[in-house]
N, CA, C and O atoms as a GROMACS GRO file, in nm:
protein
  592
    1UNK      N    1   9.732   8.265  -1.297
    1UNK     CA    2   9.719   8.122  -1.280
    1UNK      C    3   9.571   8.088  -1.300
    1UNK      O    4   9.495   8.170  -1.249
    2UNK      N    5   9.527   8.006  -1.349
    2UNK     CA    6   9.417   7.973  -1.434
    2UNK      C    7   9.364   7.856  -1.404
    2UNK      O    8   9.243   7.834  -1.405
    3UNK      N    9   9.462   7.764  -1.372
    3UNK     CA   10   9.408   7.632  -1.344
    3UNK      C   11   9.466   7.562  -1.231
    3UNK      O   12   9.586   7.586  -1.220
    4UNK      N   13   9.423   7.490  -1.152
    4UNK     CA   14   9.512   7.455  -1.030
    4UNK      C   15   9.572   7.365  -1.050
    4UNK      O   16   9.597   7.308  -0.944
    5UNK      N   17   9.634   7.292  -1.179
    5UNK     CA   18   9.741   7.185  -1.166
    5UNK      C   19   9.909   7.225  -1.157
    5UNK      O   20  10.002   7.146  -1.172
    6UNK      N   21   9.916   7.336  -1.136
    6UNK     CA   22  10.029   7.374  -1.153
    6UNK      C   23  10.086   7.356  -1.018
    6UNK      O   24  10.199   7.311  -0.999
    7UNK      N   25   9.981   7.402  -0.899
    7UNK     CA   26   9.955   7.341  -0.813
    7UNK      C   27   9.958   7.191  -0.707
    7UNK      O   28  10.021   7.145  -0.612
    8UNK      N   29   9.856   7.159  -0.790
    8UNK     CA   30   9.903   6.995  -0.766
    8UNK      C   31  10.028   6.990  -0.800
    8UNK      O   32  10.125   6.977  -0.726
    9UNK      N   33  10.024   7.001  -0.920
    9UNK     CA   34  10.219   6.929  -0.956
    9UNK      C   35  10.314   6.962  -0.856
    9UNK      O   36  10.406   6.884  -0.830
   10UNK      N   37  10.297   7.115  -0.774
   10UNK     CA   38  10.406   7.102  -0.731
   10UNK      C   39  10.413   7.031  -0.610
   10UNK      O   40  10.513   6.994  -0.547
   11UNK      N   41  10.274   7.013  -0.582
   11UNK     CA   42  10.271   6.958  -0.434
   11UNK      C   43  10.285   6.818  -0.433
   11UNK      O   44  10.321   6.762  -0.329
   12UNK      N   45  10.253   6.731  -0.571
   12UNK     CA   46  10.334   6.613  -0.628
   12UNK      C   47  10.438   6.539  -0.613
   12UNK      O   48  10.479   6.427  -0.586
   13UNK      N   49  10.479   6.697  -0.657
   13UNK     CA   50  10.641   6.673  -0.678
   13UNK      C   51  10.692   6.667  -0.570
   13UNK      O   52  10.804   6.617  -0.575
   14UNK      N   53  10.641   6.713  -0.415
   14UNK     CA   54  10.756   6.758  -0.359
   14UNK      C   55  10.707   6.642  -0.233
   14UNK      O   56  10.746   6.668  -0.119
   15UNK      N   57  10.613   6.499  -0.258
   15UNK     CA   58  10.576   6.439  -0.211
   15UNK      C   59  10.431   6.413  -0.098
   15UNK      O   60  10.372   6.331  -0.026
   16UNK      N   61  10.432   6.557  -0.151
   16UNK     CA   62  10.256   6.617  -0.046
   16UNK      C   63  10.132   6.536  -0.107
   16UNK      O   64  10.110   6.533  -0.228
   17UNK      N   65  10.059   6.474  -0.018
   17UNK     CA   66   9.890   6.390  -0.042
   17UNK      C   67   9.828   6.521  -0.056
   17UNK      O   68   9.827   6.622   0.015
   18UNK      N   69   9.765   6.486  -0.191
   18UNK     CA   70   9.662   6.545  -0.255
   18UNK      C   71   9.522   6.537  -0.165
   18UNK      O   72   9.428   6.469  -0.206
   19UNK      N   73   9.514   6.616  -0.034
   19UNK     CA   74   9.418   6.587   0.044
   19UNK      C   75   9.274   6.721  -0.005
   19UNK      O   76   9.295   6.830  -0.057
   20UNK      N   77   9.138   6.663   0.032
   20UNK     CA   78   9.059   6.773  -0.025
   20UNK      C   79   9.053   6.933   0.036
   20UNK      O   80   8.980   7.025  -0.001
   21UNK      N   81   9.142   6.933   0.129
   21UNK     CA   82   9.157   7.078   0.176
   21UNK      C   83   9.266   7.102   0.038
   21UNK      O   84   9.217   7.145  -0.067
   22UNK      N   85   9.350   7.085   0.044
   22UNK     CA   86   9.463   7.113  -0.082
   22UNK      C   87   9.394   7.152  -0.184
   22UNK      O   88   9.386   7.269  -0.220
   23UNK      N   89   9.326   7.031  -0.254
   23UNK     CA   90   9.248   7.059  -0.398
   23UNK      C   91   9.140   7.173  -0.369
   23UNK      O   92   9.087   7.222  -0.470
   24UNK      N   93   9.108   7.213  -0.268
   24UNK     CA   94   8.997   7.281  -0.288
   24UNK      C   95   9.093   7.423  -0.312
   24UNK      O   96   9.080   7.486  -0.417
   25UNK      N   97   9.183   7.462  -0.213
   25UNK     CA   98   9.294   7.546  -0.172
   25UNK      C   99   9.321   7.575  -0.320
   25UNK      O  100   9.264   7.674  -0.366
   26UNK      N  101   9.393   7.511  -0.394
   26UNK     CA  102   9.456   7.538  -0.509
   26UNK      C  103   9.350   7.575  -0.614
   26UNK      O  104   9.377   7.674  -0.681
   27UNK      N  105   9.269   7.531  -0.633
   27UNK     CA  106   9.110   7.565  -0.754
   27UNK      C  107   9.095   7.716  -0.670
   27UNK      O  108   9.054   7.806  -0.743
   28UNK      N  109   9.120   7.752  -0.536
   28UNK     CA  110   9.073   7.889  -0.554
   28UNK      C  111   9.208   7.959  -0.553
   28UNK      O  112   9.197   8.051  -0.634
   29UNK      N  113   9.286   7.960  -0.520
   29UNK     CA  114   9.420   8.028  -0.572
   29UNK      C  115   9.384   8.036  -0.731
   29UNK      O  116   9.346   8.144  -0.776
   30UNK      N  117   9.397   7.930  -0.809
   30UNK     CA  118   9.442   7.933  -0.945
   30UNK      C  119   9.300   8.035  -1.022
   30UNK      O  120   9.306   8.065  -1.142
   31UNK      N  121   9.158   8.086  -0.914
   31UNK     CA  122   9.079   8.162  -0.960
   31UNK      C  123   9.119   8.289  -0.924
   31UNK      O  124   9.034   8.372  -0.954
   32UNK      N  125   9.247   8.348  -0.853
   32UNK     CA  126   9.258   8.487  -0.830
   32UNK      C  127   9.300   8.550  -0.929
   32UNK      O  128   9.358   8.481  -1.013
   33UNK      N  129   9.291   8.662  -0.949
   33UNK     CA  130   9.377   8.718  -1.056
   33UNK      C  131   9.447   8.833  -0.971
   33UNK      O  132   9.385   8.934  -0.941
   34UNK      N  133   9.547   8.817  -0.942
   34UNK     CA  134   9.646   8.936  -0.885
   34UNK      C  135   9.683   8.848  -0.765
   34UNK      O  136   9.687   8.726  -0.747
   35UNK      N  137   9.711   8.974  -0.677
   35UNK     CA  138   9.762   8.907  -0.538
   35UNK      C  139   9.648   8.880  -0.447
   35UNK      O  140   9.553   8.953  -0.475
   36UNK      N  141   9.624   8.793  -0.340
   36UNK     CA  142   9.515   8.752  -0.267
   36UNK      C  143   9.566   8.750  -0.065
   36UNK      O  144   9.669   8.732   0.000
   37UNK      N  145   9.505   8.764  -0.054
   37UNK     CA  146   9.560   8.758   0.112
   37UNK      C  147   9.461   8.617   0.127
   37UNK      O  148   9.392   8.562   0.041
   38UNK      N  149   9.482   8.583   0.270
   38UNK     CA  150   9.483   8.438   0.355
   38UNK      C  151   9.338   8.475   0.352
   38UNK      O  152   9.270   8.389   0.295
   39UNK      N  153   9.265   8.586   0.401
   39UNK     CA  154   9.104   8.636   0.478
   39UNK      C  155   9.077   8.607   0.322
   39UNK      O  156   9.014   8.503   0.305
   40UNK      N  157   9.113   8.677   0.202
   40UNK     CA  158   9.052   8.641   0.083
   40UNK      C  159   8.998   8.471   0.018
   40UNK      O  160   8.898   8.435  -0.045
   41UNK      N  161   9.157   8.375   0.087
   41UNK     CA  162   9.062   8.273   0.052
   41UNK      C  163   8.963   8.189   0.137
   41UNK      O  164   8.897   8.087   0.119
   42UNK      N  165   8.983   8.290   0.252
   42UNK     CA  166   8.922   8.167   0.367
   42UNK      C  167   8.772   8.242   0.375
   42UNK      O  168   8.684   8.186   0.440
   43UNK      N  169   8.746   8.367   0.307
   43UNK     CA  170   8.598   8.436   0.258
   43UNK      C  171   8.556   8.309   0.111
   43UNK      O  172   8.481   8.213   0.126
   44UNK      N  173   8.625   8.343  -0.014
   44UNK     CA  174   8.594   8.277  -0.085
   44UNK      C  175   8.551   8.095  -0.079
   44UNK      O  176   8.466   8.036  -0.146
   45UNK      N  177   8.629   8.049   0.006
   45UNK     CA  178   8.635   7.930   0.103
   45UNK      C  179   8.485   7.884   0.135
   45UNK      O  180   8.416   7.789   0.097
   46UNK      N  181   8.460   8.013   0.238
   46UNK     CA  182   8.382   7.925   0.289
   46UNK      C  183   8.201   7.973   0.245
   46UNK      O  184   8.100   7.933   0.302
   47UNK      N  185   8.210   8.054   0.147
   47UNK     CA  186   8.091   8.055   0.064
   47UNK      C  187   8.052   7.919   0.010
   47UNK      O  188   7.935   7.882   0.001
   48UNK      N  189   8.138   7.861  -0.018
   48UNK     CA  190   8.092   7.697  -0.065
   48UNK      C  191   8.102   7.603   0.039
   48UNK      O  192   8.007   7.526   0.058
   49UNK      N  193   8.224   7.598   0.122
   49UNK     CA  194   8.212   7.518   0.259
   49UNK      C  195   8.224   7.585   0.374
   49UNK      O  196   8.332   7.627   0.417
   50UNK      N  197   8.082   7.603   0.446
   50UNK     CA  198   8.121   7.661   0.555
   50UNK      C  199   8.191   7.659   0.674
   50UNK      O  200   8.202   7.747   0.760
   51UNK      N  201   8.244   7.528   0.668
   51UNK     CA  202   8.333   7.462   0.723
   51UNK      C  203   8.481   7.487   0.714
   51UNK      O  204   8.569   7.438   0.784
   52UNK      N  205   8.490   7.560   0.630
   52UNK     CA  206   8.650   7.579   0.550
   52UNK      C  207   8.718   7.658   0.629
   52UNK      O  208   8.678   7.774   0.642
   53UNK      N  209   8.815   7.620   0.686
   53UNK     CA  210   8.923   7.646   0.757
   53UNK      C  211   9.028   7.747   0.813
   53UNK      O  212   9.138   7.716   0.769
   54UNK      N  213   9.031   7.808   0.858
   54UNK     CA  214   9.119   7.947   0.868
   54UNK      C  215   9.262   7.893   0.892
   54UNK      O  216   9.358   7.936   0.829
   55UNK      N  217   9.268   7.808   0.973
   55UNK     CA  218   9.404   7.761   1.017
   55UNK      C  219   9.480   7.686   0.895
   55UNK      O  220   9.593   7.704   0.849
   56UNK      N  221   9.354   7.574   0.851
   56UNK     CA  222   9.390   7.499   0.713
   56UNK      C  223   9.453   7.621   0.611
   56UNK      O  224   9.551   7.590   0.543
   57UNK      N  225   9.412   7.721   0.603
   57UNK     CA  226   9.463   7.784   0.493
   57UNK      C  227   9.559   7.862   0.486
   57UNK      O  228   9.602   7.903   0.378
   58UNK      N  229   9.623   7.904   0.639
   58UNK     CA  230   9.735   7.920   0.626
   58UNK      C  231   9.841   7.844   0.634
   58UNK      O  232   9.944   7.877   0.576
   59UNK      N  233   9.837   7.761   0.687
   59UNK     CA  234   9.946   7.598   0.685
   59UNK      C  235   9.935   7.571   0.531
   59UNK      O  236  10.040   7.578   0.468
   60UNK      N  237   9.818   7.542   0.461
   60UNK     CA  238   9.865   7.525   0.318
   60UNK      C  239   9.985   7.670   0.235
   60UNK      O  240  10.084   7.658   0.162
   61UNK      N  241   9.925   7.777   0.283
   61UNK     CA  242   9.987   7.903   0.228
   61UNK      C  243  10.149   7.879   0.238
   61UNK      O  244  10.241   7.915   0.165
   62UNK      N  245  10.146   7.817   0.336
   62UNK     CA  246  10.313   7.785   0.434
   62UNK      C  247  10.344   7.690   0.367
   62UNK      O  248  10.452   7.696   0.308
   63UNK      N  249  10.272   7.585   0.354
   63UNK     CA  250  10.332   7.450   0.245
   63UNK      C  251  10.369   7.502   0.138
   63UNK      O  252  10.486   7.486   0.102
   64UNK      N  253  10.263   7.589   0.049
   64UNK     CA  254  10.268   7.648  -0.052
   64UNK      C  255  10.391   7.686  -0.128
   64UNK      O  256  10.446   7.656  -0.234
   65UNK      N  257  10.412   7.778  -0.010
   65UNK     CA  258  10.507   7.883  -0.051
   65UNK      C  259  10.664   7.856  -0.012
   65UNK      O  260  10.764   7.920  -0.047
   66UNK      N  261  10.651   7.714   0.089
   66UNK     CA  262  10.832   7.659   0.074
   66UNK      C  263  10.803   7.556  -0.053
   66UNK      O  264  10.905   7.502  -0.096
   67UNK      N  265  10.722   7.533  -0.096
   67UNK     CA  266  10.751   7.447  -0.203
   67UNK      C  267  10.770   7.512  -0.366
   67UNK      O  268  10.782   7.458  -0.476
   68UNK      N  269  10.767   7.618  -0.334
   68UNK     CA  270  10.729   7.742  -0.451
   68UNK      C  271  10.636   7.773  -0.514
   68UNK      O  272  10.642   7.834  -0.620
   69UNK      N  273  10.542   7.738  -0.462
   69UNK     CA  274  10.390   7.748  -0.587
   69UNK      C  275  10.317   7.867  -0.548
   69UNK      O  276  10.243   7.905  -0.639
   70UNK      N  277  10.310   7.954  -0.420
   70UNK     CA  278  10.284   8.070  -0.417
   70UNK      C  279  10.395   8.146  -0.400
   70UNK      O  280  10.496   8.078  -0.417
   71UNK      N  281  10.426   8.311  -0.361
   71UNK     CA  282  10.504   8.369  -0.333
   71UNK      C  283  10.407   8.439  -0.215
   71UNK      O  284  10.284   8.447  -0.212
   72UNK      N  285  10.493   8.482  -0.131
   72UNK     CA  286  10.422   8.623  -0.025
   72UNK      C  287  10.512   8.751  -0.093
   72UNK      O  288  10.624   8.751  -0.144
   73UNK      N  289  10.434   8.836  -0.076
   73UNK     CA  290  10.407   8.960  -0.116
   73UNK      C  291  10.445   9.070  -0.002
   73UNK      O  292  10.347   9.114   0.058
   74UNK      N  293  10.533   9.104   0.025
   74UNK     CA  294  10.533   9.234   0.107
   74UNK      C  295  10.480   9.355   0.039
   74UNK      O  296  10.545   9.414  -0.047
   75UNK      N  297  10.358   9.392   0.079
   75UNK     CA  298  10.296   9.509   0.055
   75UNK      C  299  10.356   9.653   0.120
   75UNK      O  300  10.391   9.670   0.237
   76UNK      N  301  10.359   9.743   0.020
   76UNK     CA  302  10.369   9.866   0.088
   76UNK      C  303  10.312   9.925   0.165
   76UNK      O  304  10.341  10.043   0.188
   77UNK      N  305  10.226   9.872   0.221
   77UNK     CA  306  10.134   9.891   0.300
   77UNK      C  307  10.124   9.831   0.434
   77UNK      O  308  10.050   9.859   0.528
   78UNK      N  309  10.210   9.747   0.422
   78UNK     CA  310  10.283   9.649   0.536
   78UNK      C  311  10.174   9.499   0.576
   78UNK      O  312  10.169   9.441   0.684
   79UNK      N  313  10.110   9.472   0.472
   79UNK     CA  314  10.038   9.377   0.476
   79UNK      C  315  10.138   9.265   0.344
   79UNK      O  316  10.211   9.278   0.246
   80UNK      N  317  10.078   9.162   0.426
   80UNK     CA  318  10.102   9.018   0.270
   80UNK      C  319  10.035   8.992   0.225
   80UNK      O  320   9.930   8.967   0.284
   81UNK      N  321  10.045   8.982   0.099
   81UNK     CA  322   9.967   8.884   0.029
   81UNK      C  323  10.021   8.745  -0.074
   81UNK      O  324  10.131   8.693  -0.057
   82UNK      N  325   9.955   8.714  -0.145
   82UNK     CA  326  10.078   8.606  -0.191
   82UNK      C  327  10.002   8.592  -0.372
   82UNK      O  328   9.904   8.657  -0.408
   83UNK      N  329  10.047   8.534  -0.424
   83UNK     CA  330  10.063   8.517  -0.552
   83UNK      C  331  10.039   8.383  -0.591
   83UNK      O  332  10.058   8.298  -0.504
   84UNK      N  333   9.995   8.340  -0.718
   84UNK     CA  334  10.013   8.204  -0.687
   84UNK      C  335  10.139   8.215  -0.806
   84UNK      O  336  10.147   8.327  -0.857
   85UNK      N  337  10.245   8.107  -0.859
   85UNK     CA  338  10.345   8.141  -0.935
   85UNK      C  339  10.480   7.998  -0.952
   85UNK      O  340  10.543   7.927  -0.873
   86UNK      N  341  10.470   8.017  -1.124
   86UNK     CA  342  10.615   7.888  -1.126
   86UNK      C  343  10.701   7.853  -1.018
   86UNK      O  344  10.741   7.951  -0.955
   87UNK      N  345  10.738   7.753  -0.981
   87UNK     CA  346  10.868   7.754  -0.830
   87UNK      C  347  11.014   7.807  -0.921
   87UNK      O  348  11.112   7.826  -0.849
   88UNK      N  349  11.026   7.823  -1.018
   88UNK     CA  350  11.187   7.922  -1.055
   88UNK      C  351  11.187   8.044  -1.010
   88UNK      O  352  11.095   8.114  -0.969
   89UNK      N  353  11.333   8.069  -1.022
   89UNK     CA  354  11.374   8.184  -0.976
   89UNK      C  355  11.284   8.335  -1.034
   89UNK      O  356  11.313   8.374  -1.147
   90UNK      N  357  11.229   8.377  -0.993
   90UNK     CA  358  11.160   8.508  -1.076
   90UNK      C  359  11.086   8.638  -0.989
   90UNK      O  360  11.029   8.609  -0.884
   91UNK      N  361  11.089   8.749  -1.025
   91UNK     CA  362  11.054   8.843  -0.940
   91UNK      C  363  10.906   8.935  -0.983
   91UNK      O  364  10.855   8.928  -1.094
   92UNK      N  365  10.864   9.003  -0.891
   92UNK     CA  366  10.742   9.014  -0.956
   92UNK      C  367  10.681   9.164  -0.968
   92UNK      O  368  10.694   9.233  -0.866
   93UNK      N  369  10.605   9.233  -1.098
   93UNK     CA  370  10.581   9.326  -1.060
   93UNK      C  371  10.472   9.377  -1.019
   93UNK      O  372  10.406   9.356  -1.122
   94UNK      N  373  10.387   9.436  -0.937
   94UNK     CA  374  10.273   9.441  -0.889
   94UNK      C  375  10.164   9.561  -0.882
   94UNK      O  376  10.201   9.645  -0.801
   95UNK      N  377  10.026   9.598  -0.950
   95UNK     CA  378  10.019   9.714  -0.956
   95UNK      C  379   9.938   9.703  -0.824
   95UNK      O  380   9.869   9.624  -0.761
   96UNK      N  381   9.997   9.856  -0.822
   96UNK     CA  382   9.925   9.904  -0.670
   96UNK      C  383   9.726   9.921  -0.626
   96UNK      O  384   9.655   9.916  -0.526
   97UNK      N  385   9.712   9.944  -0.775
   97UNK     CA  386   9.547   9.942  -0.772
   97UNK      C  387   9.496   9.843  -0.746
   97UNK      O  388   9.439   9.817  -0.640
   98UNK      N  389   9.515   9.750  -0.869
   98UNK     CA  390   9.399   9.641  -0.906
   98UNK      C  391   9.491   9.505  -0.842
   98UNK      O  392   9.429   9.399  -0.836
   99UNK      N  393   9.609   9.507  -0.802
   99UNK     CA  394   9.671   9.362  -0.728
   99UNK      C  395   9.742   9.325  -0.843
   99UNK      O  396   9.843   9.263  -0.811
  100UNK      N  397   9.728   9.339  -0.983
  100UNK     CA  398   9.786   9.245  -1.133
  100UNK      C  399   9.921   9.227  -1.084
  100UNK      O  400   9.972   9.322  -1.025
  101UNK      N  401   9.987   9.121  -1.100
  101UNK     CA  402  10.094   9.082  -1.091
  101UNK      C  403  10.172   9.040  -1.227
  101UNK      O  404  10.113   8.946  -1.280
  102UNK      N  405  10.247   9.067  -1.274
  102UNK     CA  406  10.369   9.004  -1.375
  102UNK      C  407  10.507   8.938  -1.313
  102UNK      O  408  10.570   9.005  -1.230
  103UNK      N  409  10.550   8.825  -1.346
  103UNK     CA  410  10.636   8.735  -1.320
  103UNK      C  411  10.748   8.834  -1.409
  103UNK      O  412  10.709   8.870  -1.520
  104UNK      N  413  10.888   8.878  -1.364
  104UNK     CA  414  10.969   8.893  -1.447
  104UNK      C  415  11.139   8.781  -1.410
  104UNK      O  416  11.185   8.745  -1.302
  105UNK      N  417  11.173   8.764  -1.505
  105UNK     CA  418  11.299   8.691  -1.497
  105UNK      C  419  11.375   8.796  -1.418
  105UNK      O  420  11.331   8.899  -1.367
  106UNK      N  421  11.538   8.731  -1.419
  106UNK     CA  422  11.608   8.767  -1.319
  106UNK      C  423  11.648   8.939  -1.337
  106UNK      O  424  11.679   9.019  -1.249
  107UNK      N  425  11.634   8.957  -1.478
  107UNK     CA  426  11.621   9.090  -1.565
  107UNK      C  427  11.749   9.149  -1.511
  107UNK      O  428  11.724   9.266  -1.485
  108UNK      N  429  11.923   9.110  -1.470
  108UNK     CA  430  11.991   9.158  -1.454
  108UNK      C  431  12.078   9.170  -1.344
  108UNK      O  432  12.200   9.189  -1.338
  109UNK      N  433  11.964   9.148  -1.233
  109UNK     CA  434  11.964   9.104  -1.104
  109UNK      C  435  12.145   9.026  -1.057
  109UNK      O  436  12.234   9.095  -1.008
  110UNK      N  437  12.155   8.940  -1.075
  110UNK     CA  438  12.218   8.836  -1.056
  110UNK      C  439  12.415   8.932  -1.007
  110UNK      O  440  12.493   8.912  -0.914
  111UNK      N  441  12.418   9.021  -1.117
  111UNK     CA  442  12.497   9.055  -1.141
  111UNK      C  443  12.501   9.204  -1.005
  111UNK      O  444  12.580   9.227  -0.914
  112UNK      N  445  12.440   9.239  -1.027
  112UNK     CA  446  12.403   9.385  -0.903
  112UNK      C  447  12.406   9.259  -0.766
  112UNK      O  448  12.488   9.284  -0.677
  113UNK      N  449  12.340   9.158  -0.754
  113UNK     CA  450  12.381   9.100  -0.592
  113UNK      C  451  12.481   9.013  -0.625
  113UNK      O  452  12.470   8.924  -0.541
  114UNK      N  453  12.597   8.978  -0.715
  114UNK     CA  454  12.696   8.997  -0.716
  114UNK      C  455  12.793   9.087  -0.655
  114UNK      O  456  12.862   9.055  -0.558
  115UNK      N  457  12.799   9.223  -0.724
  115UNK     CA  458  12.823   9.338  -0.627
  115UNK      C  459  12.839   9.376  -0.537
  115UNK      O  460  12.936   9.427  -0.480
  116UNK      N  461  12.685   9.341  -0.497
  116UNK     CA  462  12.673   9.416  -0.335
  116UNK      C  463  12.708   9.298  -0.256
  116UNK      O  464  12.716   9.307  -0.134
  117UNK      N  465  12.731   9.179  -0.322
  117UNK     CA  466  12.836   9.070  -0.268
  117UNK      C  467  12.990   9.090  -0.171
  117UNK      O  468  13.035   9.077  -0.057
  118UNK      N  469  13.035   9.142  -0.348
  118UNK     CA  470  13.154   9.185  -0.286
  118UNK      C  471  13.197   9.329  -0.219
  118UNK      O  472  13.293   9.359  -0.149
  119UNK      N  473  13.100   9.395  -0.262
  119UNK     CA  474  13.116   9.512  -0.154
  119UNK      C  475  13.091   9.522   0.006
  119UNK      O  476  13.148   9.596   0.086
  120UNK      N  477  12.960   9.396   0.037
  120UNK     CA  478  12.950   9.370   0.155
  120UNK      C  479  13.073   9.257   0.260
  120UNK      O  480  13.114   9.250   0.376
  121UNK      N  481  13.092   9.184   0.129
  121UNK     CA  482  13.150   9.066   0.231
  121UNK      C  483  13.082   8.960   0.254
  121UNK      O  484  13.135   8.853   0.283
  122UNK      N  485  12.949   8.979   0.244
  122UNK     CA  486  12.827   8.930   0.240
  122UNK      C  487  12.818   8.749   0.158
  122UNK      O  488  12.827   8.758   0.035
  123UNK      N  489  12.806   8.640   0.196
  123UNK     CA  490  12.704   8.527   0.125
  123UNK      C  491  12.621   8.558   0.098
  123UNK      O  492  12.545   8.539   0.193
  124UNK      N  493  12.550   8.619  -0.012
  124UNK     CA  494  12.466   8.640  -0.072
  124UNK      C  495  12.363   8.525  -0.124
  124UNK      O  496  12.336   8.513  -0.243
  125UNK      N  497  12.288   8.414   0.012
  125UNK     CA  498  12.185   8.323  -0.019
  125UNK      C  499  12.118   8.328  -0.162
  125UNK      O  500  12.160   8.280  -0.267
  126UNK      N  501  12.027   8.385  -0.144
  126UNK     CA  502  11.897   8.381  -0.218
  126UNK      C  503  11.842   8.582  -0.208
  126UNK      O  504  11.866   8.665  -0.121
  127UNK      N  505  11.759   8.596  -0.352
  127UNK     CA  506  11.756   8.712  -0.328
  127UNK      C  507  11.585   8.757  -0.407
  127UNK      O  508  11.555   8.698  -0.511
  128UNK      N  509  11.486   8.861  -0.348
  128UNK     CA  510  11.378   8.865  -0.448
  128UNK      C  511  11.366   9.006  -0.455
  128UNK      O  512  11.421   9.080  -0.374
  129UNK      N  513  11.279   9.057  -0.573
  129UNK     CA  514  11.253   9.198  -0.607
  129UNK      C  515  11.110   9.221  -0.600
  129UNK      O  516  11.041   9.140  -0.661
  130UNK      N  517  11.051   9.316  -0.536
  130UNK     CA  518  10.890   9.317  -0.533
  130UNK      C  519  10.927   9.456  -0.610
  130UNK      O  520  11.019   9.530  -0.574
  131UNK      N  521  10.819   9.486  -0.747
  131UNK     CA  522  10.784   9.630  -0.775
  131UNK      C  523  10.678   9.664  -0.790
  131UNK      O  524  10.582   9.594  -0.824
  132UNK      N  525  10.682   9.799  -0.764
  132UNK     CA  526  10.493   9.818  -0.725
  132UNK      C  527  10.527   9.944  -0.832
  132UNK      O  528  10.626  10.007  -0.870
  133UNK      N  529  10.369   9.941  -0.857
  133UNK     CA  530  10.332  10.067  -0.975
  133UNK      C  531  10.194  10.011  -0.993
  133UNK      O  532  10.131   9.927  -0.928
  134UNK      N  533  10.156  10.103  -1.135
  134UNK     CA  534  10.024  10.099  -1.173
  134UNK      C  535  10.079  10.043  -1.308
  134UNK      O  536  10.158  10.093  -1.388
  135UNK      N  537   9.994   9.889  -1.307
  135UNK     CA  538   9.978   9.846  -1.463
  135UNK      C  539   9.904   9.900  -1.604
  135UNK      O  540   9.789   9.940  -1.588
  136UNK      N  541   9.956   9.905  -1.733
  136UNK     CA  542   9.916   9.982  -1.826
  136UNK      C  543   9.808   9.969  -1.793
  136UNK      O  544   9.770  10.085  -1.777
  137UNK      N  545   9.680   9.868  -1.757
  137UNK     CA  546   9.530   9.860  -1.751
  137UNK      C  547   9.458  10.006  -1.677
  137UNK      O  548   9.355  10.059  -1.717
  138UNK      N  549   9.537  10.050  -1.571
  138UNK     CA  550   9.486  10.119  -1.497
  138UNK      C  551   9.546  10.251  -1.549
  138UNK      O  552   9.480  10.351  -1.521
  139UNK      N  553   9.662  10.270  -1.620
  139UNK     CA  554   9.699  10.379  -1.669
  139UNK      C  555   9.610  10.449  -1.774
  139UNK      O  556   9.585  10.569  -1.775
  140UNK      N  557   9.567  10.359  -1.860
  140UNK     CA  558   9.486  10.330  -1.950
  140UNK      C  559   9.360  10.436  -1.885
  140UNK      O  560   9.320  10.548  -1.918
  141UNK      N  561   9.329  10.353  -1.794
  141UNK     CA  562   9.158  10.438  -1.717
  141UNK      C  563   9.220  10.561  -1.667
  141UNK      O  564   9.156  10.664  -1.651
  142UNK      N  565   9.361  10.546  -1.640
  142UNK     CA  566   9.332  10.718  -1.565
  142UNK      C  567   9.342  10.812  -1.672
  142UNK      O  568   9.299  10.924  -1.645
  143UNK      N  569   9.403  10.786  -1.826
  143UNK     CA  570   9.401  10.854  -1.913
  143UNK      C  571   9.291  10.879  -1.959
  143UNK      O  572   9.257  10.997  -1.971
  144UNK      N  573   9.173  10.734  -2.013
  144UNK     CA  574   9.049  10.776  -1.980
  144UNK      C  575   8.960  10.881  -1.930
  144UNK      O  576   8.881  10.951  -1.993
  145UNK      N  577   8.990  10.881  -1.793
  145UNK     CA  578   8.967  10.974  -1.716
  145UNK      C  579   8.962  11.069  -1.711
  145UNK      O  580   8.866  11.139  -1.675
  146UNK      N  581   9.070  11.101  -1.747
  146UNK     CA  582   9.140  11.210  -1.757
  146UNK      C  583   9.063  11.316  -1.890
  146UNK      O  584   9.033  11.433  -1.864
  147UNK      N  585   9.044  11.269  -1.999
  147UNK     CA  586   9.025  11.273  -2.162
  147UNK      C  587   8.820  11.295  -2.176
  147UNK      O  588   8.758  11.327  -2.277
  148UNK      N  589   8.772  11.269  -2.057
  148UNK     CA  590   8.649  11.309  -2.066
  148UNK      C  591   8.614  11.411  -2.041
  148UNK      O  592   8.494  11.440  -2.053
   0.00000   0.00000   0.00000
């Protein structure tokens, strides 16, 4: 995410005031690249305002993320972090090094919690996929690495 209107829009859309905690909130989301935790933006935060908010930034994270414009992240590590990301349906893959995240479609999904639908008995709500690995970038360096 690159720019924070994707952001605004959704918070637009879903009838939220464009207040300057928000705009500031979203310009640094839309500067992360990978996944970011809450301490990440409320460090980045408050290098420019020292004033900037700890509480503010997780209530936005919370707005955020029922309106769909971030995701939280269950880490293997048993920490969250969150993403910033389209509000459609989509799952994400995540490398374990560097945080990079890729958005993937439902890639098949739909049909497997179908399944375990009817094998459970189960209403099957809503459903997400977190995958963790190392992105080609970092595969790349360990081959590097490796090759010297």
């Amino acid at each position: 995410m690159a720019h924070p209107t994707p952001i605004v829009d959704a918070l637009d859309r879903a009838g939220y005031r464009m207040t300057e905690p928000r705009r500031s909130l979203a310009a640094l989301i839309a500067k992360q690249e990978g996944h970011f935790t809450a301490a990440d933006l409320v460090t980045a935060g408050r290098a420019t305002r020292p004033a900037f908010g700890r509480a503010t930034v997780f209530r936005t994270l919370d707005l955020l993320e029922g309106i769909g414009a971030v995701e939280r992240l269950d880490l293997p590590n048993g920490e969250h972090a969150y993403v910033g990301c389209e509000p459609t349906h989509h799952h994400h893959v995540v490398c374990s090094r560097c945080g990079r995240t890729s958005e993937i479609d439902d890639a098949g999904l739909r049909s497997v919690v179908s399944d375990v639908a009817r094998q459970t008995g189960f209403r099957v709500d809503d459903h997400r996929l977190e995958l963790f690995g190392i992105c080609p970038d970092c595969q790349a360096a360990d081959v590097g690495a490796r090759c010297r």
